[in-house]
N, C-alpha and C positions, 0 to 999 in steps of 0.2 A: 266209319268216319263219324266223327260226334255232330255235325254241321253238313249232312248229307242232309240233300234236297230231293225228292222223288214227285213227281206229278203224274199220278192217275187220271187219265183222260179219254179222250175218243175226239180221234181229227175231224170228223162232220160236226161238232156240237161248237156252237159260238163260246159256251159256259167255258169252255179247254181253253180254248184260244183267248179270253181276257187274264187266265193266269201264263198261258205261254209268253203274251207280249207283254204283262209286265213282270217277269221274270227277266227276261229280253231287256226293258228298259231301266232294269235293275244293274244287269250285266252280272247275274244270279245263275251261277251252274249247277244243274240240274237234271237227273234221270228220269225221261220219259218211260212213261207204261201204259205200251195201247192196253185200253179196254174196250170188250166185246160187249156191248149194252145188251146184247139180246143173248149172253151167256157169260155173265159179269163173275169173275174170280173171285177164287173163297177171301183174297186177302183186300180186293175191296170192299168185298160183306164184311169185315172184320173190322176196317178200317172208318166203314160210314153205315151200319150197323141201323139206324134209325132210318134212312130213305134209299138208302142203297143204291146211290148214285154218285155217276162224276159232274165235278172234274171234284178230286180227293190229293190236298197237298199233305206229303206227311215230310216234316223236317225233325231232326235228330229221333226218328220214330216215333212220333207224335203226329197227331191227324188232323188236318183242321179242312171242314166242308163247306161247300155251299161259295159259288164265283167270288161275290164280293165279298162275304167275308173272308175267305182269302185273300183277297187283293188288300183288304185292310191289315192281315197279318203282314201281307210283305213288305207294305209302307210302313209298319210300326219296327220292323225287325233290322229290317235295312233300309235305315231313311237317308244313304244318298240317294240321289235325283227323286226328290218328295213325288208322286202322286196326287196329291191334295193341295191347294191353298197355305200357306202359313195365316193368312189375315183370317181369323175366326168368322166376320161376315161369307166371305169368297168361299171359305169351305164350310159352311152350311148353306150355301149355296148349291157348290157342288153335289150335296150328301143329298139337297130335294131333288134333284134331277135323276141323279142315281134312283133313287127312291122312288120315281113318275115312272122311269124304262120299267124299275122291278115291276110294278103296279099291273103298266098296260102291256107288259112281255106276251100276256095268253091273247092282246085282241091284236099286235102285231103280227101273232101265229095263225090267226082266227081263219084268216084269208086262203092257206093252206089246207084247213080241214075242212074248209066248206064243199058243200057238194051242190048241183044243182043252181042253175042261174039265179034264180031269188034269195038263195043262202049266199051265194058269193060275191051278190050285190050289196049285202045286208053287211058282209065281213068288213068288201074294200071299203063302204064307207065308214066303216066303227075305225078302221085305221088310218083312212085319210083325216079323220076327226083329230087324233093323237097326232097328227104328223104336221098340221095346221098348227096344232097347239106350241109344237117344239120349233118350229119356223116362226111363229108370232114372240114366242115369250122365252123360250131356253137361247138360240144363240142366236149371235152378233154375225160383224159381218169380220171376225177375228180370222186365219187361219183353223184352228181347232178352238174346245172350247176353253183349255186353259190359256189360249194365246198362240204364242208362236211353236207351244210345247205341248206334245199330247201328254194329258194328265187321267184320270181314274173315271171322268165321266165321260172322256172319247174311248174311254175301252169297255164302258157299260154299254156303249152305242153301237159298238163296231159291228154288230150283225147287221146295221143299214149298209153298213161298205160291202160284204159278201154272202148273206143269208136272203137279205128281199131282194135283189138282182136272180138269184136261184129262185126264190120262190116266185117271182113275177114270171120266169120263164116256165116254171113249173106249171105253174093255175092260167098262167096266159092273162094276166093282167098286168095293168101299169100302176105302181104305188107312187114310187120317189120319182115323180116327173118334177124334169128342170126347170119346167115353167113356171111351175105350181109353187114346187120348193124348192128356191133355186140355194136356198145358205143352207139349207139342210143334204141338197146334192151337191151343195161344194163342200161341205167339210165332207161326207163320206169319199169325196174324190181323191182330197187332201190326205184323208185318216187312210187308204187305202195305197197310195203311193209313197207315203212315209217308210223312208228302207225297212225297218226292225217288223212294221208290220207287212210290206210288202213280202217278204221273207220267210213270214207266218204266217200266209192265209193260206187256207184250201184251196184247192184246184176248183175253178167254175164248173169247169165241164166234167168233171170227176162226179164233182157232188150231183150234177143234175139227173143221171140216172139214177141215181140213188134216192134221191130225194123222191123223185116218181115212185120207183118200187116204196117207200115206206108212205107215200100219202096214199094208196094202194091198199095196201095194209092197213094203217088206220082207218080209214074209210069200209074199207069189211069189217072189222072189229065195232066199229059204231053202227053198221049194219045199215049202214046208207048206199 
């Protein structure tokens, strides 16, 4: 098919799931392809050749890497229900927020790889700092952060809706408390009951032993 769409991915990783759900809110059909991260197929090597990871969209057998820039391919491609802004302010708006998650993505991770009670005090606060900062200054007290419409910087976020709920139960700390951040835990409540993404999220309890065995693993491999 000349206008086949494939998505190479792996259902624990948030980076899959921001091209699943806007595929989803494209209403974009599409052939999934689990990939085994820890015995990645020769036709993803072939396909993302330079880091050798998912998620890897290939449409008319063409490759294109890396979450958000495919999420940029699929708003340019098929621009019903836009993604973005039309008003040029509003969407470089959007593009610095996006832009802040890419940034602070390794110190929202941070809190998982820490080991030892002074590193994992040293994590939660390098992420409460970020999480401060998107409660003060990125959203409103809107529905989502396009409005009433999830747009491309509620799917650069969406690992607040089912990634830190996993990892707070995983490490046994509190990150997105309602007290603290209460628009930042109402739009992951929002972003997380929204049918298309309700429909597409991982399983909680699925991912939680999993997530244990690989912070496990990591943590032998850092040799802590």
């Amino acid at each position: 098919m000349a206008d086949q769409v494939k998505l190479h991915g792996n259902w624990l990783s948030p980076f899959s799931s921001r091209v699943i759900w806007a595929l989803k809110l494209k209403g974009i059909p599409y052939e999934y392809v689990e990939e085994n991260v820890a015995d990645k197929s020769a036709l993803l090597l072939h396909y993302n050749p330079v880091y050798k990871k998912i998620p890897v969209l290939v449409h008319s057998g063409k490759p294109i890497c890396e979450s958000m820039i495919i999420l940029d391919y699929i708003d340019e491609t098929w621009p019903e229900n836009p993604l973005l802004p039309s008003d040029p302010f509003e969407r470089a708006t959007a593009r610095f927020w996006i832009k802040f998650i890419e940034d602070k993505s390794p110190v929202l991770w941070g809190v998982f790889l820490a080991d030892g009670e002074d590193d994992r005090e040293k994590a939660r606060k390098a992420t409460l700092e970020v999480l401060q900062t998107l409660e003060e200054r990125a959203f409103g007290d809107e529905k989502f952060f396009g409005g009433d419409e999830i747009n491309m910087v509620d799917l650069a976020y969406g690992m607040l809706a089912r990634w830190m709920p996993v990892i707070e139960e995983v490490v046994g700390v509190k990150l997105l408390d309602p007290d603290m951040f209460p628009r930042l835990h109402a739009l992951a409540e929002n972003f997380r009951q929204a049918a298309v993404i309700r429909d597409n999220l991982p399983d909680h309890d699925q991912m939680v032993p999993l997530f244990k065995i690989r912070r496990e693993q990591l943590l032998q491999i850092a040799g802590k």
